[in-house]
C-alpha positions in Angstrom: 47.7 101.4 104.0 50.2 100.1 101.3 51.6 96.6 102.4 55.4 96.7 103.0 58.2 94.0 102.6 59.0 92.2 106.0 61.0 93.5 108.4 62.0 91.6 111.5 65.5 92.5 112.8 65.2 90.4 115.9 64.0 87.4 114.3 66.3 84.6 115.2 67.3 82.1 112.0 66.4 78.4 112.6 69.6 77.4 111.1 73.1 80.2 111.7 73.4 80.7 107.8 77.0 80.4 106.3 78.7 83.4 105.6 79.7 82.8 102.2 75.9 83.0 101.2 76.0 86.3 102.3 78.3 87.6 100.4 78.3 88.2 96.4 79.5 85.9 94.3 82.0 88.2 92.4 83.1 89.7 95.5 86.9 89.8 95.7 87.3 88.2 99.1 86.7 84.6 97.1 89.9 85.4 95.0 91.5 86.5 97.9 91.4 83.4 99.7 92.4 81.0 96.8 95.7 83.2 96.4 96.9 83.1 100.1 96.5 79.4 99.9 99.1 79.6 97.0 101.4 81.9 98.7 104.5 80.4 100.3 104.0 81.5 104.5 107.1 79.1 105.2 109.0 82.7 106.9 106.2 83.0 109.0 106.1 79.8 109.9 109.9 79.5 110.8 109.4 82.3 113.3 106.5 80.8 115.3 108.5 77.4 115.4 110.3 77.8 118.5 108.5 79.7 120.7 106.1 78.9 123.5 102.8 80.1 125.6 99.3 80.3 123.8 99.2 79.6 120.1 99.3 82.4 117.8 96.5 83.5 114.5 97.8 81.3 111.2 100.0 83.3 109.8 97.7 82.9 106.6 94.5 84.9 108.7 96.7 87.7 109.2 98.6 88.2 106.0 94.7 88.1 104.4 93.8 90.3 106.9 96.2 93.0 105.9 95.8 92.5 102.2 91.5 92.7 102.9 91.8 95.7 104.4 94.1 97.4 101.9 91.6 96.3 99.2 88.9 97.9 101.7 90.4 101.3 101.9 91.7 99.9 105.6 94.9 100.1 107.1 95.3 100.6 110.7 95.0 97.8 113.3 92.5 99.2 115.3 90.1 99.4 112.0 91.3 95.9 110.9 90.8 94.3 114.3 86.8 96.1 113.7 86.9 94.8 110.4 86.9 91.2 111.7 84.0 92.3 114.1 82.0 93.8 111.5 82.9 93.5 108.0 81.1 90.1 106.4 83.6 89.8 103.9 86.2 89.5 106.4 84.6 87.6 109.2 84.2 84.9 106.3 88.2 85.6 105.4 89.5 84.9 109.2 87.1 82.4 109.9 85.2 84.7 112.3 88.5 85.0 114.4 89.3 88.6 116.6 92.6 89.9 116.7 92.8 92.6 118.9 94.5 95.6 117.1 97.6 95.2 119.6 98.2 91.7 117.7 97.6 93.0 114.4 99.7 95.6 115.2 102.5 93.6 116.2 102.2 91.4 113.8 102.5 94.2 111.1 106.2 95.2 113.2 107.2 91.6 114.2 107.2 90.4 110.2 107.9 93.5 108.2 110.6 91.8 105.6 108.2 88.7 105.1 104.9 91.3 104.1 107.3 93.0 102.4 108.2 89.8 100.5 104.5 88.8 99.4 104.8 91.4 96.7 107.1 89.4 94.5 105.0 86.5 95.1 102.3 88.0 94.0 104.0 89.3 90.7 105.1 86.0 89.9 101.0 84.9 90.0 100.7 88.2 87.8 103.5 87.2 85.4 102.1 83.5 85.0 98.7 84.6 84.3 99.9 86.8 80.9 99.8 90.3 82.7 103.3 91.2 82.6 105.1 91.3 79.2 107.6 93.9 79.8 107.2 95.0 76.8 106.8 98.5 77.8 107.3 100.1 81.7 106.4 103.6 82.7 108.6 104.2 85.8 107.6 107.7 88.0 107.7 108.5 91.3 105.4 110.3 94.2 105.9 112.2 97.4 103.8 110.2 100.2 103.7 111.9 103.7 105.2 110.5 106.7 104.0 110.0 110.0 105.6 112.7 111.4 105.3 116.7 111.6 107.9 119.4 109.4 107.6 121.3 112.9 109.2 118.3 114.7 112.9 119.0 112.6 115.0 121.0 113.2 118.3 122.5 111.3 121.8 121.8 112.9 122.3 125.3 113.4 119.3 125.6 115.6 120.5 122.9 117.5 123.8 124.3 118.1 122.2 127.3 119.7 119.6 125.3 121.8 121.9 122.7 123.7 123.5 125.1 125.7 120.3 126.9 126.6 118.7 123.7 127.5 121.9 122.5 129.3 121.9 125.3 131.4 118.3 125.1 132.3 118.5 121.1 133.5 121.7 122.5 135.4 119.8 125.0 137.3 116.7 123.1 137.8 118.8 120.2 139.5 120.7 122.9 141.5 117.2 123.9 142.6 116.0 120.3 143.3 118.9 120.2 145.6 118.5 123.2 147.6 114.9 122.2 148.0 115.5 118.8 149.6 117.1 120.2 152.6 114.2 122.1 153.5 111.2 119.9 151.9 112.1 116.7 152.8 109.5 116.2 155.6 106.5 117.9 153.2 106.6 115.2 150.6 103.7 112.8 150.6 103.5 109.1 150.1 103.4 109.3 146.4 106.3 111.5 146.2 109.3 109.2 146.9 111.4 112.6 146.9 113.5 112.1 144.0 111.1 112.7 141.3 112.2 115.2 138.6 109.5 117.8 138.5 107.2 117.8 135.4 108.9 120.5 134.0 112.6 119.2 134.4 111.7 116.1 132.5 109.8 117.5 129.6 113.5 120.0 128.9 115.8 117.0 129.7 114.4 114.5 127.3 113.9 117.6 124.4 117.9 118.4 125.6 118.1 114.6 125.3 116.5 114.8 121.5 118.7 117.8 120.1 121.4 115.2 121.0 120.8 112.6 119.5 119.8 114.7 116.4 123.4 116.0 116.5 124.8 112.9 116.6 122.6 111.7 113.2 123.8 114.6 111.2 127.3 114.3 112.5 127.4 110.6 111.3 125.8 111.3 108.2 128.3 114.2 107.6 130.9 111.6 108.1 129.4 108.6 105.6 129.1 111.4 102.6 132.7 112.2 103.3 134.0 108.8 103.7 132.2 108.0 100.2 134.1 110.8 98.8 137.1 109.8 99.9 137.5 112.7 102.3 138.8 112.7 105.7 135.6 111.9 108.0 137.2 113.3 111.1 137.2 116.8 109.2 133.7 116.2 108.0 131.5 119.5 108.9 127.7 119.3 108.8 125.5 122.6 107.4 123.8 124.7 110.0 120.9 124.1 107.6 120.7 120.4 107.2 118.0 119.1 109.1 116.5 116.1 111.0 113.5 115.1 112.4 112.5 114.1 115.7 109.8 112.0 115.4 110.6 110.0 112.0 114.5 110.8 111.5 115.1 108.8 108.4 111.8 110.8 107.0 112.9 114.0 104.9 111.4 117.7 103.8 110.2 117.3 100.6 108.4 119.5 97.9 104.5 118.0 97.3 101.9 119.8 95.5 100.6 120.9 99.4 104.2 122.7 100.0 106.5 121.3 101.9 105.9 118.4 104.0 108.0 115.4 106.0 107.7 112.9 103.3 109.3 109.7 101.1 110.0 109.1 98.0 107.4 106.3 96.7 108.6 104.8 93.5 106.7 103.0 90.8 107.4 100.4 87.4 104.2 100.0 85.9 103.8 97.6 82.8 101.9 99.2 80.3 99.5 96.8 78.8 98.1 95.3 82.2 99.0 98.3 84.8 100.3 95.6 86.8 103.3 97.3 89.4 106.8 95.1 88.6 108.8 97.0 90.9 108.4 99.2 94.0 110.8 101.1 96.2 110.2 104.1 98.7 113.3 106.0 98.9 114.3 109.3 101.2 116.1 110.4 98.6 113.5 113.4 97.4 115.4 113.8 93.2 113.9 110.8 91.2 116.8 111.3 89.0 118.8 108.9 92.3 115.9 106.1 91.6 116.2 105.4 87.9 119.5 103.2 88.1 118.1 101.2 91.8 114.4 100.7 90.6 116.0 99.3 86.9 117.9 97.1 89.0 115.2 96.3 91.4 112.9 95.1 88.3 115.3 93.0 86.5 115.8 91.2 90.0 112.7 90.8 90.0 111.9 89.2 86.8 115.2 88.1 85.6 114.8 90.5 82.5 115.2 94.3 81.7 112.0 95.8 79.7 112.0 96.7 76.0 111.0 100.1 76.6 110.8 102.2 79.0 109.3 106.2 79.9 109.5 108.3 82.5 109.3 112.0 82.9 112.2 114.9 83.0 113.0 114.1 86.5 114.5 111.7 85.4 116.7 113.0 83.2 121.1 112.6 83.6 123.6 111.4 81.1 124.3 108.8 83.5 120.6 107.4 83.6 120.4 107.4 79.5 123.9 105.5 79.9 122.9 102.9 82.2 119.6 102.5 80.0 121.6 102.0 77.2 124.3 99.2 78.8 120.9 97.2 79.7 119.9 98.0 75.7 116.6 99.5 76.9 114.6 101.9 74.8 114.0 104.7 76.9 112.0 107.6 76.4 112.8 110.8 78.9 111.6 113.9 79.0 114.5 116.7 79.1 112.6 119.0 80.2 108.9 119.7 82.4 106.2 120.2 80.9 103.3 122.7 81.7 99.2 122.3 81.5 98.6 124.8 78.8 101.3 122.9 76.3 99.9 121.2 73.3 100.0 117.5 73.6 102.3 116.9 70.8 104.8 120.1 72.0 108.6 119.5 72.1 110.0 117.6 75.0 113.6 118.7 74.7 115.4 121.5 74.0 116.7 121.9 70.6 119.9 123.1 72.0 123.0 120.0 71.4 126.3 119.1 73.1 129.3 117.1 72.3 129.7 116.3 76.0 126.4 114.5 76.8 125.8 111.8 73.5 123.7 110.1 75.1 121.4 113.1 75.7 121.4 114.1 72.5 120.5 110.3 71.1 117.3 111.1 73.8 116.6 114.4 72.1 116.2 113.0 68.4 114.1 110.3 69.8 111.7 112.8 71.4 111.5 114.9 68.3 110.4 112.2 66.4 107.2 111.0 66.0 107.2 107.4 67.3 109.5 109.2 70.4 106.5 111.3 70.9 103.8 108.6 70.9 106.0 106.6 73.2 106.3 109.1 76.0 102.5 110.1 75.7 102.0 106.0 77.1 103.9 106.9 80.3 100.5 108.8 81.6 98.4 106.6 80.8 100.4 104.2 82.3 102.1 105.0 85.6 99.8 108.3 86.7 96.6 106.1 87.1 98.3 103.7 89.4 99.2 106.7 91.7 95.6 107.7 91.3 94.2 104.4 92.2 96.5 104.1 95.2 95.9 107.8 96.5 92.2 108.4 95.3 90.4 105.2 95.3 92.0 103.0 98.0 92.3 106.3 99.7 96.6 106.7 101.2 98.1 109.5 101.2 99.9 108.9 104.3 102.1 106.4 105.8 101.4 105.1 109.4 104.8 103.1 110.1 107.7 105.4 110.6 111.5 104.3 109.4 112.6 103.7 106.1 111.8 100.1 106.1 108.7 99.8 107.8 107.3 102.6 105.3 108.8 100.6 102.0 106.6 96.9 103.9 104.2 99.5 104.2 103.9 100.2 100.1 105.1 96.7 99.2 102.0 95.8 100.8 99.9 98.2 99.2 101.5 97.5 95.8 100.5 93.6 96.4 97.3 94.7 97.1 96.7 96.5 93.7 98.1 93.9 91.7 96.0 91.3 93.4 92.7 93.9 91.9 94.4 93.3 88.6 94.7 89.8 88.4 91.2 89.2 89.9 89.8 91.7 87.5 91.6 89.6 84.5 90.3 86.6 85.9 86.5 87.6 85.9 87.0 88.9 82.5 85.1 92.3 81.3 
């Protein structure tokens, strides 16, 4: 019989061997842990400062934690918290601690604006180490899915014909309720106190209670879009077919490539020579042509400079855009109009069709129809589109799991930290 290797599972080791030796050398988890200790945790800290009972995890165990897992494809608490139970790499990260997934969890809700905050921290690392230049930025956008169901919304009209339906109902199941008490009082057992709503009188009161309060959100909305106008909100009337959603309100219906699905709007900068993210947003706003003017903003906040160039597709695309690109003296590259797959790569981007009333457009067209305009614009997807692929494909999120516009934008600042960390440790261990 041919010999085979040892195998002993329950042999015990003389010595408990360090977990560092177990894992690879090149493994990112090393990196990792240098960078948190360069990280500035003073928010966290101020929070924790004041309060009492058992101490909590170092602030610098969870924020790893989070960042570990998103490098690992990981993002809920319930797989982090197994993570630190089963992962080598990450029992060597925490120091062998266990969260439970309800402290991860809250951890994740409690600090939302300081996580969120770790991605310009990290940019600055990025930015020091030679991988931002801004010499050129591909800016684009994707629909990401929200934790929440298209069936759970519902259009204002809709709503205006169930509330008096539902109103009616509670009405006549509390008229039954009290006709019943009368004769029932002495049947009800000692777990039945004799005022408890029956099952079915609670379920319609609290979806009564739901078409109310989704009443009141388009109402107030109806009345901040009139007010910007400079209308009269009191004579503000909201479209039977504007919608809101139960379960994630601030969540909207969105066009993906799967149909329509409650989504957000996840915006990305990319710099072109690193792929290194300088600016993120998520937005409910479903046009990107809203994000061009916030995200350009966003960037120079957060690296005191505008870019030298700039692309971005035909969604993109307004007078008003090309204008503020211009007042920040950025060469930009738009498309004017979409392309489709069959197209020749080098195929005209614009329409050959001019106006007087647009300059600004027409400057864009002759810079498409040239030749360094069109090797410009053909950067933006090798640029930005990877990222999206990276994010979606290989670290696997498609969804979000926090619901409310800014838990979900902590929620992709986070991720975006995570990808830039991959690119600075992949700089720093060279080709």
């Amino acid at each position: 019989m041919r010999p085979y290797r040892e195998h002993t599972p329950d042999q015990a080791a003389l010595l408990p061997p360090s977990l560092a030796e177990l894992i690879p050398a090149d493994d990112p988890v090393f990196f990792l842990r240098e960078v948190i200790e360069r990280l500035d945790l003073e928010p966290f800290h101020r929070s924790y400062r004041a309060e009492r009972g058992r101490p909590p995890y170092h602030p610098a165990l969870m924020v790893g934690l989070y960042l570990y897992g998103a490098m690992r494809r990981t993002y809920s608490s319930r797989r982090l918290a197994e993570l630190c139970r089963r992962d080598v790499g990450c029992m060597y990260l925490v120091g062998r601690a266990t969260p439970d997934y309800h402290t991860v969890g809250e951890f994740r809700q409690r600090f939302t604006n300081e996580l969120a905050g770790l991605f310009l921290q990290v940019l600055v690392l990025c930015r020091e180490a030679g991988l931002v230049r801004l010499g050129h930025i591909s800016l684009d956008g994707t629909k990401l899915r929200a934790n929440a169901s298209k069936h759970k919304a519902m259009s204002y009209g809709r709503m205006l014909q169930r509330e008096p339906a539902l109103a009616q109902e509670v009405a006549r199941w509390l008229e039954e309720g009290r006709r019943q008490d009368a004769a029932e009082d002495a049947e009800h057992g000692p777990d039945d106190d004799g005022w408890s709503l029956p099952e079915e009188l609670t379920e319609t009161s609290r979806r009564l209670e739901k078409i109310r309060e989704g009443k009141a959100r388009l109402e107030a909305l109806a009345r901040e879009r009139a007010l910007a106008a400079g209308e009269d909100p009191a004579q503000a009337e909201v479209p039977e077919r504007a919608q809101t959603n139960f379960t994630d309100p601030e969540s909207r219906i969105m066009h993906t490539p799967d149909g329509f699905q409650q989504s957000y709007n996840a915006q990305l900068a990319v710099d072109a020579d690193s792929q290194v993210i300088v600016a993120c947003e998520v937005s409910n706003a479903p046009p990107d042509v809203q994000r061009l003017r916030p995200m350009l903003e966003r960037l120079h906040t957060n690296l005191d400079q505008y870019p030298a160039q700039l692309t971005a597709d035909a969604g993109y695309a307004s007078e008003a855009n090309f204008a503020a690109l211009a007042d920040a003296h950025v060469h930009a590259v738009i498309a004017l109009r979409r392309y489709h797959r069959d197209e020749p790569p080098d195929a005209d981007p614009a329409p050959r069709r001019a106006s007087r009333r647009w300059p600004h457009r027409n400057v864009m067209r002759e810079r498409l129809a040239s030749a360094d305009g069109k090797a410009l614009y053909r950067l933006r997807k090798q640029t930005v589109e990877p990222v999206f692929g990276q994010i979606k494909g290989a670290r696997g999120f498609r969804q979000f799991l926090r619901r409310g516009l800014a838990p979900v934008g902590a929620e992709w600042a986070l991720l975006c930290t995570a990808h830039n960390l991959l690119k600075l440790h992949q700089a720093s261990v060279g080709p």
